[in-house]
Each structure stands twice: as structure tokens, then as C-alpha cells.
N, C-alpha and C positions, 0 to 999 in steps of 0.2 A: 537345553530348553527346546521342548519341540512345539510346534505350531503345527494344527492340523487345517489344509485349504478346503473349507466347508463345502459340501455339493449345490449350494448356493451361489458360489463364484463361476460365472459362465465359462463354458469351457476353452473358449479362446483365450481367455484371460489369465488360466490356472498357474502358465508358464514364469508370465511376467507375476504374479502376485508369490509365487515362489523364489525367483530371483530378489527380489524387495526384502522377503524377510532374511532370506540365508544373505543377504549382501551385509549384515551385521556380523560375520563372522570375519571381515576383517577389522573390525574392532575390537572385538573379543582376543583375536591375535595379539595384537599389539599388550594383550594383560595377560597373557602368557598360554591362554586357551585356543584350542584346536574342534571345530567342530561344536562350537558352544551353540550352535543354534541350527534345527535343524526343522524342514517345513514336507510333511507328509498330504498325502491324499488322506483325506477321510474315508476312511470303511466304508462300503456301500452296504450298510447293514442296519438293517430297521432297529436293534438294540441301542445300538452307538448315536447318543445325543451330543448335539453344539454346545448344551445347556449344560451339560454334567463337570462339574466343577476342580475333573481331573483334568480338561480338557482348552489347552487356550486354541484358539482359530482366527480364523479370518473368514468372515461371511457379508454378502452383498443382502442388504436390506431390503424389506419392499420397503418403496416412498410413492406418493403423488405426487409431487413435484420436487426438486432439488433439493436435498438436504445437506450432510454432511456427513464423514466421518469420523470416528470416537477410538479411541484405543483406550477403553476402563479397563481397571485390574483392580483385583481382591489381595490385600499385604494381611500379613500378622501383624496384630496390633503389638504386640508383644516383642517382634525386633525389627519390624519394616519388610521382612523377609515379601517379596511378590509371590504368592501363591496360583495365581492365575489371572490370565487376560486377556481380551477376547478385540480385535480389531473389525468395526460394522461400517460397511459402504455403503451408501446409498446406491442403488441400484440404477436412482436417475443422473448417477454423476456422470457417464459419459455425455448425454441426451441434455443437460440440462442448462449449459451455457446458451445454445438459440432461445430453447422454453422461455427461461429467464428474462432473456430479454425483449421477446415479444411484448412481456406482459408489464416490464415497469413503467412506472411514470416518472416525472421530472423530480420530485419527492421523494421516490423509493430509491432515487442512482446512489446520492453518497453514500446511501445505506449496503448496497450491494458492494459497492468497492471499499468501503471502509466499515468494520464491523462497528456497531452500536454498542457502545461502552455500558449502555444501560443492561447489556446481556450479562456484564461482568456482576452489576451491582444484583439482581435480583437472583445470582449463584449463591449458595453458602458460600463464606470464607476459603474455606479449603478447597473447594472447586475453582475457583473463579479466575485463577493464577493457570487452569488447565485446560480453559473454555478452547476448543482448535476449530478451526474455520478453514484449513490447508483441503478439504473436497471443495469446498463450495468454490474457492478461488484459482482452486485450478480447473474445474469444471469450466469457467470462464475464460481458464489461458489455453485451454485444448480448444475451444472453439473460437481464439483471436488467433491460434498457430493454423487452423484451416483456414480462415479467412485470408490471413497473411501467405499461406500457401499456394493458396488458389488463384490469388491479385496478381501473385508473382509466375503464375503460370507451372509452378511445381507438379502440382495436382489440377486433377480436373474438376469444374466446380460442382459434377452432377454425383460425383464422388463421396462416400464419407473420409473420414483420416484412415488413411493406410494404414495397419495392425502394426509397423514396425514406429509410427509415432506415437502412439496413443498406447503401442505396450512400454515406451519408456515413460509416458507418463503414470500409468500404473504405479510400474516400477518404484517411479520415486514418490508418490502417494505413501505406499506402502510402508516403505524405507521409516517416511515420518512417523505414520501410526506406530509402528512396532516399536520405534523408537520412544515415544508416550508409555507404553509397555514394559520398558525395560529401566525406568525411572528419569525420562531426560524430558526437562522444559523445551520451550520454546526458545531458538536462539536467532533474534530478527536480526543479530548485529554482523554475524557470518558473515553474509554475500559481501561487505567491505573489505574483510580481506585478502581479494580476489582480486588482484589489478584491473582495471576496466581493457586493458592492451591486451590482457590474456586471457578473456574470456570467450574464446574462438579457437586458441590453440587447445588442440584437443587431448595432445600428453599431458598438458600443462594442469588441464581440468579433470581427468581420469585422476591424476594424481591427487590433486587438491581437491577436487568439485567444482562446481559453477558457483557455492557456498560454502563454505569452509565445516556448513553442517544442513544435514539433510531436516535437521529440526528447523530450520527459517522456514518461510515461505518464498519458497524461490518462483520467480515467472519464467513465461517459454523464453528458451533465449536464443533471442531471432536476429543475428548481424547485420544491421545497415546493406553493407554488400554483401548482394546474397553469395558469391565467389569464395569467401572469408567465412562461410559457414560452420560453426561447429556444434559440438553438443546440445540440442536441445534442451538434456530434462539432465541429472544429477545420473551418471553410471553410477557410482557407488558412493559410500557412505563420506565423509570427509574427515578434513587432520581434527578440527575442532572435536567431533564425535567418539575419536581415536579417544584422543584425550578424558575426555567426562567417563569412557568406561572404563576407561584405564584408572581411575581416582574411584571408581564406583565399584568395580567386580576385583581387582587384584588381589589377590591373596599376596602379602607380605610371607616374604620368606626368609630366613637370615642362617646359611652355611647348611644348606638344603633341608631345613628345619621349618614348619611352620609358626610364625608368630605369633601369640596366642596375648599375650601382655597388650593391654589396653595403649598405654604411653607409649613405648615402642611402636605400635604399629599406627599411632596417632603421626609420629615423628614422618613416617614411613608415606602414609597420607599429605602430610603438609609439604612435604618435599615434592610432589605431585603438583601440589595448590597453588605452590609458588612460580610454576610456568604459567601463571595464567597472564604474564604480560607477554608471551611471545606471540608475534602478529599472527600466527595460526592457531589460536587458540581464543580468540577475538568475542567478546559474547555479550549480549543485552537482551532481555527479553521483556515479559509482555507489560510488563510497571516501567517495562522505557519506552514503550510504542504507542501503547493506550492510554495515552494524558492528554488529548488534544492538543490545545495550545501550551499545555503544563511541558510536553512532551521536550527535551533539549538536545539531544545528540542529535545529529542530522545523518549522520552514520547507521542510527538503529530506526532499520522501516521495515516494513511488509513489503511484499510485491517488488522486489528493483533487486539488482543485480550491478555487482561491481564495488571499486572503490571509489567513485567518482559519480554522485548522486545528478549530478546537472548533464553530465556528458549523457549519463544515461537515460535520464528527459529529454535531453537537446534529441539526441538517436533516435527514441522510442517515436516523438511528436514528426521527427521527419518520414521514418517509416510510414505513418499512417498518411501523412499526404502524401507519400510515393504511389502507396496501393490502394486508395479509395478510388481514385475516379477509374480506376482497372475494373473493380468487382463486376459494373452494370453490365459487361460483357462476358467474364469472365465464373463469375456467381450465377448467374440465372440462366438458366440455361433453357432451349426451347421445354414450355409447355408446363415450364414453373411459375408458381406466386411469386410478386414483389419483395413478400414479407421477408425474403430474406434479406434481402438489401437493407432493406430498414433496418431488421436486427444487426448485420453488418457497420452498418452505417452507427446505429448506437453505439455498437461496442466499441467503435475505434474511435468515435470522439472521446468519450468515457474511459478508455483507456490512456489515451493522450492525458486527460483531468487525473487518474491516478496515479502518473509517472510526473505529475509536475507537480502532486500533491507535496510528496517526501523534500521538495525545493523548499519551500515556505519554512523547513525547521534549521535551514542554515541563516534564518533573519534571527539576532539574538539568539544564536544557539551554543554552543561548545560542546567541545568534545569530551567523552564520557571516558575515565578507565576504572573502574574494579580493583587496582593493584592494592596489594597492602603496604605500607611501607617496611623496606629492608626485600623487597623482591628485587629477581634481578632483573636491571632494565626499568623498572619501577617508575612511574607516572605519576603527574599530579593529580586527583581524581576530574579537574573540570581547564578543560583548556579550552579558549574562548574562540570560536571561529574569526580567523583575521574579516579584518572590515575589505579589503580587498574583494574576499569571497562573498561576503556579503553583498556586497554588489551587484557581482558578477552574478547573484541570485534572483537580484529583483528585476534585472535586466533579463534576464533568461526569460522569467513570468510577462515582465512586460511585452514583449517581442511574442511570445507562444498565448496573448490570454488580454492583456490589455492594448496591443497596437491596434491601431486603426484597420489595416489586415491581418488579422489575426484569426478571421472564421469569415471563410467566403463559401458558399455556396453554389453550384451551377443549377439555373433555374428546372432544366431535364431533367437533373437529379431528384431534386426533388421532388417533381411530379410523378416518380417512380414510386416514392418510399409509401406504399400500400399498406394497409393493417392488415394482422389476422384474422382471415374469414371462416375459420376453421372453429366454432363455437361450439363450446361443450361445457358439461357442469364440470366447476371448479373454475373457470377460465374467469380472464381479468375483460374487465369491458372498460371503456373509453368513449367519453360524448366528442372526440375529436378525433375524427378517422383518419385527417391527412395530417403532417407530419407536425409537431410542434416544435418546429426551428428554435422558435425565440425560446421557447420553453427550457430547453438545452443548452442553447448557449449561456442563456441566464444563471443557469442553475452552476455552469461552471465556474464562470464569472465572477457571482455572489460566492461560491464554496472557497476562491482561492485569495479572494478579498477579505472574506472574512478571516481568514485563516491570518492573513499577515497585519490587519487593522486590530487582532485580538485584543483588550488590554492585557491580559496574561502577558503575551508575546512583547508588547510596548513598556510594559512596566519590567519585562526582564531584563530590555536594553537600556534600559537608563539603569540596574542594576551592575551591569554584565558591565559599561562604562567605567568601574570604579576597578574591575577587574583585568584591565586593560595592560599589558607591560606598561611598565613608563617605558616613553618614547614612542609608544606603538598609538595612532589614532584609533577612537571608536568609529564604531557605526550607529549613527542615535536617530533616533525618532523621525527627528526633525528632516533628516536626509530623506529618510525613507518619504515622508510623506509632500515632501517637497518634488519627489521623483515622479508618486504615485499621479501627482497633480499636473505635472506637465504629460505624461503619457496620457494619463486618460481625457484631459482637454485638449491635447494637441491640436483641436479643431479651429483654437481659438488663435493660433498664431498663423494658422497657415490658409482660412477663410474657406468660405465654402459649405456647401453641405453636410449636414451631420448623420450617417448613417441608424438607422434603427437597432441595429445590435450597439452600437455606440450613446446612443442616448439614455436606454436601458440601464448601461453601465456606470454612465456620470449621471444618473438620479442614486444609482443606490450608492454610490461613493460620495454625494455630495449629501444626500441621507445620512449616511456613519459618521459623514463630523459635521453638521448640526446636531447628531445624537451625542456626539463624543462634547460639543461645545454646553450643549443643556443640560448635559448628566443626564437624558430624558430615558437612558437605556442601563440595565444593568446585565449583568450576565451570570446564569446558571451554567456553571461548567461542571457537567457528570463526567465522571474517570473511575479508575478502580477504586481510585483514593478516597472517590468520594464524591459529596456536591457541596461545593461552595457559590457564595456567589461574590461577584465581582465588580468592582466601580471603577470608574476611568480614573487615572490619576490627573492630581492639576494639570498637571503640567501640559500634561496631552491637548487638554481643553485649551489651554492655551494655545497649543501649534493650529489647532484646528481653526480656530478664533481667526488666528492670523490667516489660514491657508483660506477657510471663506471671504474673508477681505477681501481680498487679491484675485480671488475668483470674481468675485461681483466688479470688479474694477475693469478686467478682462471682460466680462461679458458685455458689460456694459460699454466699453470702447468699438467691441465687433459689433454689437446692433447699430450703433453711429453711423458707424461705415455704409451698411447698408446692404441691398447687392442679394442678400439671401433670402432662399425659398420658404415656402411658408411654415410647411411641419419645424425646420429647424430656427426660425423667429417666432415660431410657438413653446417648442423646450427651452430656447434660453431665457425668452421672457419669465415663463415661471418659474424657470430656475431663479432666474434673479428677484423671483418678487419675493419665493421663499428662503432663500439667502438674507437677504435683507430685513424680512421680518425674524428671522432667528437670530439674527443680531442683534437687533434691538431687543428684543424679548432676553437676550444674555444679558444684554448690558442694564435692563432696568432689573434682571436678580441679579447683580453684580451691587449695583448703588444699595440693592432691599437686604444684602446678608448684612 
């Protein structure tokens, strides 16, 4: 299979996009091939076209702003055979991580770090299972690997990324499209199994990957201590990848005869199929990742790295307060704009929000396997995350998102974070030039609340409860929202002033169960699957019922007391007024059904 490097692909780059394709020859190995894939210069010949359908490549695109890249291929419809495939880079993918984020707003983040499921739905069928977003999100981790570089003093901040980091991320860009190319989904479930202890030792991950397949989206992977540093970006291909070509290209061969008998070499095939419960060969893809709250495995995510999804939040969130209050010195250097800082500054709160996102799907989640029954080692298909873990989940979010320090500020910083004054057509404009704090915070806030208040998510733990070992306790609802209520009031036992990023957040939580207590909300949930929509179950109305009581009861004890400033005897008073009128408003459609 040859690959020709388009004279489109900049020349610095030609190296590393060469090593990404031929790095599939050690999978091809493993199915008894040698040299199965092989990645030439294109001819510098004005005859020899990118477009001519003898001819697969790899070419860097023009774009205006950030895009993506695509690995389409032309099969026979007739045996599936791939006739040709061509891999298109955005052009703006190195450049395009700052770009990007100069220009979003508080509405556009989730969108940026989590793809919009509605992109799946407005695909044909047969594309939509193929849709790849692996440029645009590494575009993002190349420019959190400089930021994080430069915090730390690695690099200089007037610097770009050094050719030897940014050619391994090529590298494994590459790796993935080609792999699109040669018939392989998406596999989000890889990076789990990958101990979280060994994704630093560097034999360990040459050998296996940072991913068990270069088909996930892996992010940079950047060690807590920087001492303990290892691999960045994926050297080569992994066992997972081994595998799928080895089931895909093998020629069956039986007493150095080819097999040629359909049954036989089906046999031949299945005996393949059935390692699919061995931990290196580990796989979920995009109908387990893009379901929202539908979504169960807490294992199968985007973006994260390891077996151990909380440890690698807990990490990722400490990292970013290590190296933010570094950048102001570090980042800007004489005779630069602020704007960097800002975009800095975005990226790593927002990164913190997408490393804590994948936490939210071990509330009511289990674990996924594939196995068939009669494999070896063979699985239940749904194991229920212990309530233990569960815990240990919402406590992680509470502490990194709902404590009372949990987004602090220094006021110099902020007076730094500058907008883009560099205006031109196509550019994003803003009536709010200095920085929108609350806007940010809010927005994380509101994304990871709502994520774990879904009723999706509430109605699959009152499910998931029946599926419980006996002997084993659940994790139910009621816990959960009992939790949620003492963290984010916390104010109320311990007296005192109520912070503005804190008020912010107990209006829209105390919003969601008046919503949840009136039925007054319903929910459209888009997924590949589909759109349904969605109503609270009783039950839920019920904890909520109770959790506003109890609130109003609290509130109303700490205003008694007395003693507090005005903004926060003005939040709780109309907390409590609207507390109280949504109760009684429940209670007289309670007596009217």
C-alpha cells in the first residue's frame, strides 16, 4: 500500500508525516506481512495529480480557521476491497489551538471540547459512525503542551513548540488518519488499558502506547512531576491496533496452502475474534462515547489517558493550578499582547472542565464488555461501577467544581487577561473586552451539574439498583443529591459571606429541583441514537420535594441569626421566597391531579 506525501505538506513536516504512515507496518507484521505499507515523495511533476484515483496521499489543506482532518477512502462496492484513500490536514492545525481560543465565548466552550452530537445526526447513516474530530483536539493539546511547557520553564515563552514535540504530534495525528484508511473505527476505550502507574515508563508505552490504539483520541501526556516525564504523543501504533489488522488483512493459510473455503476461513477469523476479552485488546467506540447522559461506561471517553479516569482528573486539575500563576511571567514576554495569557488562561480552566467531564459517567455507570459468551476470560456484558467509586466520584467534582474554593482568582491576573486587538475580516468580536470570569466559571459549573442532575443519568441509578450484587449496596439518587446539597450550601452551616461564584451556583442548582419538583422542564437529548425526550421520574420530584424543604428550613434559621452582609441576605432571601412559592405551587398540583 503506498502513500504518496503531497508537495502540500510543509517541508519540515514531510519526515514526521512519513513515520505516522509507515508506523502501520508494525501491524501489518503481526498478520504475517512485511513492508505492507510504504510512504513515497510525490513526483515533482506537473503530470502527477493528488486527485487521480491511482494515487492515496496525504495533503495539508487550505483552511481559514481551524478545521480538521479526514481519512475518506473509495472500496468496491462489490467486496469492500479499499481502492483508494487520501488523508486532508488542515493547514491551520498547528496555528489553530491560540486562534481558537481567542475567539470563543462562554457558549461556544462545551462545544469546542466536546463534539456536538448534532454533527452525527445531520451525517448520512453510513458516515456518522466516521465523523473524526482527532485534528481539531489535538490542535488544542499542542497548544496546552506549550503552555504547560513554558509554565514549567522547559521552553521559552517567546518561543514556538520545538520541531521534536510537535513532530510527534504529527506523528500520531497521522497514525490515526491512515488508520481511518485502512478500515479501523474509532477506539475511545484503549487509553484504559493502560495502567495509570505506567504511563511515564517509557518501555512500557513504546511497547503498548500511551493507548492501547492510536484510533482513541489520546491527549498530551504531561506527568504531574515533571522528573517522571515520559512520552508525550503515541511512538507507534499499539497491541489493540495489532489485533484489528490482524482479524482484518490475514490471509488464512492451512499447510502453506491458501484458504480459499468461505467456513474455514470464517473458523480461522472467529478464533481471532474471540481474544477480544484480553485486556489489550480493550475497545468502545463512538455509540459508547456520544450518548450524553445515555453514555455508561466511564472507561470509554475522549481526551484522557489511563486506567484510572478520576486519578487522571485529580492530576490533569492539579497540573493546571501548578502552572497558571507561572505563565504572567513566563508567557509574555517583553513587548507582547496580553492576549496570550487570556487564551492561556482559557485553555487551562477549560481543560481542567474536560478532564473532569469523563468523572460524571462513573455516577450510575458500569462497565462495558463486547465478550461473547463461550470466549476465553469472557465477561458479563454490564458490570455496575461499585457505589464506593461512585462516591469517590462526586467527591472528586465536589472538591475540583462545587467547593467553596474551588475557582479563586488573583485580582492582577485578571487585570492582565486583554482581548484581541488584532482585527480583521472573518474575526470574532465581543461587546465585553475584559475578561468574563463569571461567564467561565458558570459555564463549568452549569456543564458538570448538569451532567450529573440528568434525569437520563438519575433514572439509570434507580435502574442500575436492581442490578446490584445482592449484598453489595447501591449508590441511589438520594445520596447523590443529598451530597450535592450540602457542598454547594455549605455556607449555611458554617455562616458568613456567600461568595459570587458561589451564589451563581446555588441559584442554578436550586433552579434544577424546583424544575425537577414541577415537572416544569423536559429534556431533548440528541445522540447518534437519536432524539428523544425526556421527563423526570417521580421519584426524583420527590427527593427534590424533600431537598427544597430542608433548604428553606436552613435558610431560614441563618437569616435569624443574623450577622450577614447585604448582597448575601439578598440571595438567600429570594432564594427562600422562590423556594417557598414552588412548594406550594407543587403542593396545590399535587391536591389538582
Amino acid at each position: 500500500i503506498v502513500f504518496y506525501v503531497d508537495r502540500s505538506v510543509p517541508e519540515p513536516y514531510r519526515p514526521y508525516v512519513k513515520q505516522g504512515i509507515e508506523a502501520w507496518n508494525k501491524a501489518f507484521e503481526a498478520a504475517g506481512y512485511t513492508n505492507a505499507i510504504v510512504a513515497k515523495e510525490a513526483p515533482d511533476d506537473s503530470t502527477w495529480s493528488a486527485e487521480d484515483v491511482r494515487y492515496s496521499t496525504v495533503r495539508w489543506t487550505a483552511a481559514h480557521q481551524m478545521g480538521y482532518a479526514i481519512g475518506p477512502s473509495q472500496t468496491d462496492p462489490r467486496t469492500g476491497e479499499i481502492l483508494n484513500a487520501d488523508v486532508l490536514i488542515s493547514s491551520g492545525f498547528v496555528r489553530g489551538w491560540m486562534r481558537g481560543y481567542e475567539q470563543l465565548t462562554p457558549e461556544t466552550m462545551t462545544q469546542a471540547l466536546r463534539p456536538d452530537p448534532k454533527l452525527h445526526r445531520m451525517m448520512p447513516d453510513h458516515l456518522a459512525g466516521r465523523l473524526c474530530q482527532a485534528e481539531r483536539g489535538k490542535a488544542h493539546q499542542i497548544g496546552l503542551q506549550r503552555a504547560l511547557l513554558i509554565g514549567r520553564g522547559v521552553i521559552d515563552g517567546g518561543t514556538a513548540l520545538p520541531e521534536e514535540y510537535l513532530g510527534d504530534a504529527i506523528r500520531d495525528l497521522v497514525m490515526h488518519e491512515v488508520g481511518h484508511t485502512i478500515g479501523l473505527r474509532h477506539n475511545f476505550k484503549a487509553s484504559s488499558g493502560i495502567p495509570y502507574d505506567r504511563l511515564h515508563d517509557e518501555q512500557y508505552t513504546r511497547e503498548n502506547g500511551l493507548s492501547l490504539s492510536v484510533m482513541d483520541y489520546a491527549p498530551v501526556n504531561i506527568a504531574l512531576d515533571a522528573e517522571a516525564q515520559g512520552h508525550y504523543w503515541n511512538k507507534e501504533v499499539g497491541t489493540y491496533d495489532e489485533w484489528a489488522v490482524n482479524y482484518a488483512y490475514r490471509s488464512v493459510v492451512n499447510d502453506g496452502e491458501l484458504v480459499t473455503d468461505p467456513v474455514a476461513e470464517q473458523d480461522a477469523l472467529d478464533a481471532i475474534a474471540r481474544r477480544a476479552s484480553d485486556p489489550k485488546h480493550t475497545y468502545g467506540t463512538d455509540e459508547d462515547t456520544w450518548l450524553g447522559p445515555y453514555a455508561v461506561d466511564p472507561l470509554t471517553n475522549a481526551w484522557e489517558l489511563g486506567s484510572d479516569p478520576l486519578q487522571f482528573a485529580d492530576d490533569r486539575a492539579a497540573l493546571v493550578r501548578d502552572v497558571a500563576p507561572k505563565l504572567d511571567e513566563r508567557l509574555v514576554q517583553e513587548g507582547d499582547r496580553y492576549v496570550r495569557l487570556r487564551s492561556a488562561m482559557t485553555s487551562l480552566l477549560f481543560e481542567r472542565y474536560g478532564a473532569l467531564m469523563p468523572v460524571t459517567k462513573m455516577v450510575g455507570g458500569s462497565y462495558v464488555a463486547r465478550d461473547h459468551k463461550g470466549d476465553p476470560s469472557g465477561r458479563s456484558p454490564f458490570t455496575p461501577v461499585p457505589a464506593d467509586r461512585q462516591r469517590e466520584a462526586v467527591q472528586l467534582l465536589v472538591d475540583e467544581v462545587f467547593a467553596p474554593d474551588a475557582f479563586s482568582f488573583a485580582p492582577e491576573r485578571l487585570n492582565k487577561l486583554a482581548p484581541n486587538r488584532a482585527a480583521h475580516w472573518g474575526a470574532s468580536w465581543s461587546l465585553q473586552i475584559d475578561y468574563p470570569v463569571h461567564d467561565y466559571v458558570e459555564t463549568v459549573q452549569r456543564g458538570l451539574l448538569g451532567e450529573l442532575l440528568h434525569p437520563a443519568r438519575l433514572k439509570r441509578m434507580m435502574d442500575t439498583e436492581l442490578r446490584v450484587p445482592e449484598g453489595e449496596a447501591a449508590y441511589r439518587p438520594s445520596e447523590l443529591m443529598a451530597t450535592l446539597s450540602n457542598a454547594i450550601w455549605s455556607e449555611l452551616d458554617e455562616g458568613g459571606a456567600i461568595h459570587s461564584f458561589r451564589r451563581n451556583l446555588q441559584r442554578m442548582y436550586t433552579t434544577q429541583l424546583v424544575n425537577f419538583m414541577l415537572d416544569a422542564q423536559s429534556w431533548i437529548v440528541i445522540s447518534i441514537a437519536g432524539a428523544e425526550q425526556l421527563f423526570v421520574p417521580e421519584h426524583i420530584r420527590s427527593l427534590a420535594r424533600l431537598e427544597l424543604t430542608e433548604l428553606s428550613d436552613r435558610i431560614g434559621r441563618t437569616l435569624d441569626q443574623g450577622g450577614l452582609d447585604r448582597d448575601t441576605q439578598a440571595h438567600l432571601h429570594e432564594t427562600k421566597v422562590r423556594i417557598d412559592r414552588a412548594l406550594d405551587a407543587a403542593l396545590t398540583e399535587s391536591f389538582s391531579r
